[in-house]
N, C-alpha and C positions, 0 to 999 in steps of 0.2 A: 823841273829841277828837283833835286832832293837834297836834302842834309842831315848827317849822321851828326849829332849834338850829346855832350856832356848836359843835364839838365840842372843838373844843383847850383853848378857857379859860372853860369850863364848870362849876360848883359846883354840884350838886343837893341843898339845904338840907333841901327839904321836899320834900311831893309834888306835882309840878307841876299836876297838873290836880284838884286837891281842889275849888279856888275853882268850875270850868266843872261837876265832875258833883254839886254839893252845893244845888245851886241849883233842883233841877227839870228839868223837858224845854224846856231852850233848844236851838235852831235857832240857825246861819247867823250866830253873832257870832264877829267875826274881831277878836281884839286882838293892838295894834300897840304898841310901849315905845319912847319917846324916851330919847335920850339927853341931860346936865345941859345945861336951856335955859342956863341963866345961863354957861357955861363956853364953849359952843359953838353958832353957829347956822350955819345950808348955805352965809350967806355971808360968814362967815368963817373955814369949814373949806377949808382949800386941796382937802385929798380931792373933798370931798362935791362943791363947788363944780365941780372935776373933772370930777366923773363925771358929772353933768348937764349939763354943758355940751357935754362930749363926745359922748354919748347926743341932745339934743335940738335945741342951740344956744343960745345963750344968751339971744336974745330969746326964745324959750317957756319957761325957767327963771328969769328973773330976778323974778318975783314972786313968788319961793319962799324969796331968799334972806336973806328974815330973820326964817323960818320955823325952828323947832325941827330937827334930827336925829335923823329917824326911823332907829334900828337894825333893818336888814336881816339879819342875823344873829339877831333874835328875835324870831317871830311864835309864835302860840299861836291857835286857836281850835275850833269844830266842824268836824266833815269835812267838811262839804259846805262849809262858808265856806275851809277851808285848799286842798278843791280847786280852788274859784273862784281865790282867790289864787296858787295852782301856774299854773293855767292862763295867767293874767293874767301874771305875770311871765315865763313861753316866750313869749307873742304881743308884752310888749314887746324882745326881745331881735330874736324875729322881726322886728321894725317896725326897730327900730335898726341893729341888728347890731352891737352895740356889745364888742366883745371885750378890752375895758381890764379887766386886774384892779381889782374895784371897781364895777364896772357896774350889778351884780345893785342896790348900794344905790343908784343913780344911780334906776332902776327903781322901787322900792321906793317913793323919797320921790315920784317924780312919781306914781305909779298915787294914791296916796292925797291929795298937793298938789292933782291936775286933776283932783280928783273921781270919777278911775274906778274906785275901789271903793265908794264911798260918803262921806256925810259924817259927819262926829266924830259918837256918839251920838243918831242919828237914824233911822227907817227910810230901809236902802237900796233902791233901785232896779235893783241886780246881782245878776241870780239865783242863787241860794246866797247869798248875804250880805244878811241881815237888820238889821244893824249893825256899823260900826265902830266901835271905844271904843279910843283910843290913852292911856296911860299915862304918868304924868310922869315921870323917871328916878326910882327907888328911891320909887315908890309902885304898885307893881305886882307881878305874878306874877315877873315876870322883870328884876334891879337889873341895868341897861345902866352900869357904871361906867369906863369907856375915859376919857371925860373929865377924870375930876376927879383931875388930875395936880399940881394946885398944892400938896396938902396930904396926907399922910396921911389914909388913910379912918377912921384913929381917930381925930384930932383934929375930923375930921366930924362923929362920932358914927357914923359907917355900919359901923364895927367894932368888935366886941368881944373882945381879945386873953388876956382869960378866960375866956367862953366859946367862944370860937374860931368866932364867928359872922358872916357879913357881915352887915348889918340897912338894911333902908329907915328912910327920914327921921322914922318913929312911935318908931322904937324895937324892933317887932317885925321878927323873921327873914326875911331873902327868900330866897323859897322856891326860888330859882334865880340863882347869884352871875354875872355875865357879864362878861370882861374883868376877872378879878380878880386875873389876873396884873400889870396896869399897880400895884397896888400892894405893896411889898415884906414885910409883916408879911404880907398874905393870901396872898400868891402862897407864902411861907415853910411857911405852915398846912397851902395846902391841897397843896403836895408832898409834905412831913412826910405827913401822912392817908394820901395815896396807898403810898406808900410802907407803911406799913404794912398799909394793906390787901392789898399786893402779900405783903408774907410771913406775911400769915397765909391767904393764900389757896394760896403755896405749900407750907405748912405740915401743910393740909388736906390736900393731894394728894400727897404724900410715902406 
């Protein structure tokens, strides 16, 4: 399995890839994590909106834009579907030349909107990709939470400042925190942790 990862505001809860090798001998599923439909959609995200328009123009994106925000920042799947996806994103940058910080997600949502990777939950047609399964925010391997800015993520429920957990919408842990710095109790946590883990690592090595 492979994973395309944002690494600055990154939380690893659990073990990423438990879900893809506990499963049997899957092939070529490539999953994709939106980020919170209800918060955010591509066209009313000034960024997102951006970057595809930039990238494509706007008459070939505007049937997108009241489409969910797929996070380009977190992909996950098997190797042969992660290197279809690698590929696909050089040949769209190829196609575009689109050099705007932000691009890569402008990319991102079209490969998967126009169908060229596949459709949601169905066999694909993309050699190496078997299937696409996209994720709803914080019901998945990896909690996309950038959006949800109106509220503390404990008053959400999506954190717990006792157990010092971020957690999707069930109530169970995710096993991968994403953008957890947009909130100030998590972002607090997971510094604190670090931080400790930094002296007792040099504590070791002494």
């Amino acid at each position: 399995a492979g994973l395309v990862l944002d690494a600055r505001d990154v939380w690893f809860q659990l073990h990423p890839f438990q879900e893809l090798t506990t499963r049997g001998k899957v092939f070529g599923e490539l999953h994709l994590f939106g980020e919170n439909a209800d918060a955010v959609k591509i066209g009313t995200s000034r960024y997102n909106r951006s970057w595809l328009i930039t990238a494509y123009g706007e008459k070939a994106v505007s049937p997108y834009f009241k489409q969910p925000v797929i996070c380009s920042g977190s992909t996950i799947g098997n190797q042969d579907a992660i290197e279809t996806y690698l590929r696909a994103m050089v040949a769209e940058y190829d196609t575009t030349l689109c050099k705007s910080k932000g691009c890569d997600q402008g990319f991102h949502n079209y490969l998967y909107y126009s169908g060229k990777l596949g459709t949601i939950n169905s066999e694909s047609n993309v050699e190496g990709i078997s299937k696409v399964i996209v994720h709803e925010q914080g019901k998945g391997i990896i909690n996309n939470l950038g959006a949800l800015r109106a509220k503390p993520l404990s008053e959400l429920g999506l954190y717990d400042p006792k157990k010092e957990l971020v957690l999707n919408w069930d109530g169970t842990t995710s096993a991968v925190a994403h953008q957890y710095d947009r909130d100030k109790a998590a972002n607090v946590m997971v510094k604190g942790k670090k931080r400790q883990f930094e002296r007792q690592w040099r504590a070791s090595n002494n």
